[in-house]
C-alpha positions as CSV (number, residue, x, y, z in Angstrom):
1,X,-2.5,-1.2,-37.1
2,X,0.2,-2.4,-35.0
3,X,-0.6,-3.8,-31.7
4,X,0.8,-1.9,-28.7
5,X,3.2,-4.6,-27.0
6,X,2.7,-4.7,-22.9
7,X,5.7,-3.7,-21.1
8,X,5.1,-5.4,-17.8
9,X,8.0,-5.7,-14.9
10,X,8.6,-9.0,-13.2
11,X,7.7,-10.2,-10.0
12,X,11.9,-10.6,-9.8
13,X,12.5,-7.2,-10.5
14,X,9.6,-5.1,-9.3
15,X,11.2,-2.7,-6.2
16,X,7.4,-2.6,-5.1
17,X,6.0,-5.9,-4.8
18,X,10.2,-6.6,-2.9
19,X,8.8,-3.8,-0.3
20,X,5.4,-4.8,-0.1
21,X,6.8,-8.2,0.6
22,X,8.4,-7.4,3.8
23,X,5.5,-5.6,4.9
24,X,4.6,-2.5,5.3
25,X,4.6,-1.3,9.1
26,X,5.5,2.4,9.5
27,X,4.4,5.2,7.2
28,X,8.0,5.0,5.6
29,X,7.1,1.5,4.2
30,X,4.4,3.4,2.7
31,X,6.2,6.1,1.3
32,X,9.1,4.0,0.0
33,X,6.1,1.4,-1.6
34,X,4.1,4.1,-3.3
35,X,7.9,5.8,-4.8
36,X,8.5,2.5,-6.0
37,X,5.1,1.9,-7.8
38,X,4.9,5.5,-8.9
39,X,8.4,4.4,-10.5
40,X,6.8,1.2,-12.4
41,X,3.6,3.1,-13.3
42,X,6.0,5.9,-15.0
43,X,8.4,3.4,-17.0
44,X,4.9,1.4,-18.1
45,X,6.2,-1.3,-16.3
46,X,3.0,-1.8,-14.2
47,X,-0.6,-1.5,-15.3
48,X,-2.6,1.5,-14.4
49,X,-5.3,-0.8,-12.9
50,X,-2.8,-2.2,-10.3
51,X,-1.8,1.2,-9.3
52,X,-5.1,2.7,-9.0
53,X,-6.4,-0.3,-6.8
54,X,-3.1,0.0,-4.3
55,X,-3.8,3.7,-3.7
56,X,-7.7,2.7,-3.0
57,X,-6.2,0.3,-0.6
58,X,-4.1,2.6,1.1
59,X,-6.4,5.1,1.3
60,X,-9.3,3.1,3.0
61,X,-5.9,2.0,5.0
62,X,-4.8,5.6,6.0
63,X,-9.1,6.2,7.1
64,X,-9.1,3.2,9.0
65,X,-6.1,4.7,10.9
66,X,-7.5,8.1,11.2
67,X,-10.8,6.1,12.7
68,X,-8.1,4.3,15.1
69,X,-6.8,7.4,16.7
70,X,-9.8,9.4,16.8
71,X,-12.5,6.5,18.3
72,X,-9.9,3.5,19.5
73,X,-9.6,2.7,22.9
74,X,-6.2,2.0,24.6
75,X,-5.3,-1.7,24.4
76,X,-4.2,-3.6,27.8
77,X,-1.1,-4.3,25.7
78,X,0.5,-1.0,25.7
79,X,2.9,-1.7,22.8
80,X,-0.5,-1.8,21.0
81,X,-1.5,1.6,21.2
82,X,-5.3,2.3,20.8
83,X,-7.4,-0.6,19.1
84,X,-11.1,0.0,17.0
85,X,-13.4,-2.3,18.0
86,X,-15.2,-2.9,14.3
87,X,-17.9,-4.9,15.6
88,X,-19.5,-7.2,18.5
C-alpha cells in the first residue's frame, strides 16, 4: 500500500497565517481569516487538526465577546468600549 503523501502549504504561501499575521481586529479580519483557511482545508493544504483548533479558538473568542457586551462595564477610555473584568 502506497503511503498517502501530505500536501501541506507553506508558511510563505498560506493567505491565512498572512492575515492572521496582521491581526485580526474587526469581524472582517475574521471572516476574510476563516475564507482563507476554509480555502487551505479544501485544497488539503492545511491539516484538519489546525482547522478544527482555529474555529475552537474563535468560538471561545466570539463568547468572550458576547460575555463583553452583555456583563462589561464602560471603560474610562472611551475608545475602549465596555471591558469584562475576569477576575480580582
Amino acid at each position: 500500500m502506497k503511503k498517502q503523501e501530505e500536501r501541506v502549504v507553506s508558511a510563505a504561501t498560506s493567505r491565512a497565517l498572512a492575515i492572521v499575521e496582521r491581526g485580526l481586529q474587526n469581524s472582517q479580519d475574521y471572516l476574510n481569516y476563516l475564507a482563507a483557511l476554509t480555502r487551505e482545508l479544501h485544497m488539503e493544504t492545511t491539516r484538519p487538526q489546525v482547522g478544527n483548533a482555529v474555529c475552537n479558538a474563535i468560538g471561545k473568542t466570539l463568547k468572550l465577546v458576547e460575555l463583553q457586551e452583555k456583563y462589561g462595564k464602560d471603560s474610562s477610555d472611551s475608545r475602549q468600549g465596555k471591558v469584562l473584568q475576569i477576575a480580582e
